[in-house]
C-alpha positions in Angstrom: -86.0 27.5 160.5 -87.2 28.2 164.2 -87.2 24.6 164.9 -83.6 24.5 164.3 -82.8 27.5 167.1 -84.6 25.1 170.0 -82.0 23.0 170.4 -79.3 25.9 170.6 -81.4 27.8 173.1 -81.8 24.5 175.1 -78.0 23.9 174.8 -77.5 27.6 176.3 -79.9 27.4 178.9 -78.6 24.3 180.1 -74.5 25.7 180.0 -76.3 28.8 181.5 -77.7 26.5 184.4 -74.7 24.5 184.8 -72.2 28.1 184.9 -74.6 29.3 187.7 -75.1 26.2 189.5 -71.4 25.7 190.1 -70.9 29.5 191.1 -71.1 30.2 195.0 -69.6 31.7 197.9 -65.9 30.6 198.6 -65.7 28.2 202.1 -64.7 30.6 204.7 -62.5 27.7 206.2 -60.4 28.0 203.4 -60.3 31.6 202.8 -59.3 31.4 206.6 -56.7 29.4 205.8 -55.6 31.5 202.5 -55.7 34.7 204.1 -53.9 33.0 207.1 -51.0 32.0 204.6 -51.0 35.2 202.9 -50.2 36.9 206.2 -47.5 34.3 206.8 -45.8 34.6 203.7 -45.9 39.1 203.7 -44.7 39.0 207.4 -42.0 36.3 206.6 -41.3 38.6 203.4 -40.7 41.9 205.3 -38.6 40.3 207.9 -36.3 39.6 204.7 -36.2 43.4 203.7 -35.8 44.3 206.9 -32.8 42.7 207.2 -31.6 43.4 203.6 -32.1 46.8 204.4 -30.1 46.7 207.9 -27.5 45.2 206.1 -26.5 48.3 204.3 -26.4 50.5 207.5 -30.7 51.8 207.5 -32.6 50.6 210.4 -36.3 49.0 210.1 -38.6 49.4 213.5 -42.2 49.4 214.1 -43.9 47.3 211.7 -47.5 46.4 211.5 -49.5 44.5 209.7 -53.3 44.9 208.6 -56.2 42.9 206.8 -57.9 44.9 204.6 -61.4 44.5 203.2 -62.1 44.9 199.6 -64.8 44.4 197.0 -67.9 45.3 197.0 -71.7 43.2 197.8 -71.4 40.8 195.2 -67.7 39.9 195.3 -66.1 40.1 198.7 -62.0 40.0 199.6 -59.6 40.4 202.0 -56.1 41.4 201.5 -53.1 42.1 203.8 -50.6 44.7 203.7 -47.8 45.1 206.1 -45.7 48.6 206.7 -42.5 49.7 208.5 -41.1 52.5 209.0 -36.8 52.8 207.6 -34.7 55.1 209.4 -31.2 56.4 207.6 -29.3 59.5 207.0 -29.0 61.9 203.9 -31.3 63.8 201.7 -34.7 62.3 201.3 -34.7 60.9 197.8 -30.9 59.7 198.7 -32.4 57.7 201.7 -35.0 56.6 199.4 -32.4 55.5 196.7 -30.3 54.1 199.2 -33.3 51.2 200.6 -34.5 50.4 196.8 -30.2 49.9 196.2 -30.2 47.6 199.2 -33.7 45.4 198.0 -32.3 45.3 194.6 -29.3 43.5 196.3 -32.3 40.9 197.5 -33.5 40.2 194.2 -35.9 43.0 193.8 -36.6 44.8 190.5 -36.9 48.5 190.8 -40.6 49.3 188.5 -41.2 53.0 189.1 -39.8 56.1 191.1 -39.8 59.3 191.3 -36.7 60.3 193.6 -36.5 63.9 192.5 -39.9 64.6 193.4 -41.0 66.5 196.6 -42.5 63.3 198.2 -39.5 61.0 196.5 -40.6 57.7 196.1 -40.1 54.0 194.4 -42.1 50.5 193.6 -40.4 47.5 193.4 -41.5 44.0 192.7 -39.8 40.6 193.6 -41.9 37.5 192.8 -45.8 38.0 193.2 -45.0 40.7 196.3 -45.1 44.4 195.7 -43.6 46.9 197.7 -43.1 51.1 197.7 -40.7 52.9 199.8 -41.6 56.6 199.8 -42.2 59.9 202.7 -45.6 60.3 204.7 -47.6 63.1 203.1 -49.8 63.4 206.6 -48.4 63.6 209.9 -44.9 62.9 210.9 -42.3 62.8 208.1 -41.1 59.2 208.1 -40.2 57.1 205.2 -42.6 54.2 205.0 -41.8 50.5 203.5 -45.7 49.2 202.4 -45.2 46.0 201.5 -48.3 43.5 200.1 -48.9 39.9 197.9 -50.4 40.0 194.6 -54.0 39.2 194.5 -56.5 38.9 197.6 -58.5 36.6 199.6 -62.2 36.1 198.6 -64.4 35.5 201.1 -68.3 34.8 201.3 -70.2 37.7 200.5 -72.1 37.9 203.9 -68.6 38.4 205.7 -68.3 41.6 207.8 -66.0 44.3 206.7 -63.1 43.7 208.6 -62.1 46.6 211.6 -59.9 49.1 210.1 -58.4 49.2 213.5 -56.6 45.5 213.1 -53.4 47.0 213.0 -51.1 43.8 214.6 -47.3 44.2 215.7 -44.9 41.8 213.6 -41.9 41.1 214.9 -38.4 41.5 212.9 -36.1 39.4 215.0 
């Protein structure tokens, strides 16, 4: 009966071997490259909203964009998020309201909100991007547009956390 479990552990160990072997650290060339398009494709994305958003009488100004570092020391990623701040007039959940009205316009799909809350807020979704349009609970009261892509970058696990202070202008014209 034993003599009959050798050939299963050998046929384990050797899937085992081959699972491990092919496992390994992505290329940082092409997480350059992925991260480099995800950035593209968020910046291109906001620049959208922004003007869906314009088009219904708000105003969009000073948007930034950031890479993020995520994960941990065996599994390493990069993601990027880009923010702007919406300018309009009217009670804060109306204001709030009034910019998820004017993405839903663009094809977005409202997901969540909470507009009758003290810090009204929503999330929407179009596609794999994700955004929420909601009031600052720190600092000057200004309703913030976060906007980021589904998923993240990985990156080789000896990368250096990225600088928090990578903050990057994008332009809306």
């Amino acid at each position: 009966m034993r003599t009959g479990l050798l050939p299963l552990r050998l046929l384990l160990a050797l899937a085992l071997a081959m699972g491990l072997g092919s496992c390994g650290d992505p290329d940082p060339e092409q997480a350059a490259d992925d991260l480099a398009s995800m950035k593209s494709a968020v910046n291109t994305e906001l620049r959208d909203m922004a003007a869906a958003l314009t088009g219904e009488g708000l105003a969009v100004e000073r948007a930034t964009g950031r890479v993020e570092s995520e994960g941990m020391s065996t599994y390493r990623a990069e993601d990027y998020r880009a923010t702007a701040v919406v300018l309009g007039d009217g009670a804060e959940g109306e204001q709030v309201d009034r910019a998820a009205t004017a993405l839903e316009g663009a094809g977005w799909t409202r997901k969540a909100e909470g507009l009758d809350s003290t810090e009204p807020w929503v999330q929407l979704e179009r596609d794999d991007f994700r955004t929420t349009i909601g009031w600052t609970k720190v600092g000057e009261r200004e309703l913030v547009l976060s906007l980021d892509q589904e998923g993240e970058v990985e990156v080789p696990k000896d990368t250096e956390p990225v600088d928090r202070d990578n903050s990057e202008e994008i332009p809306l014209d």
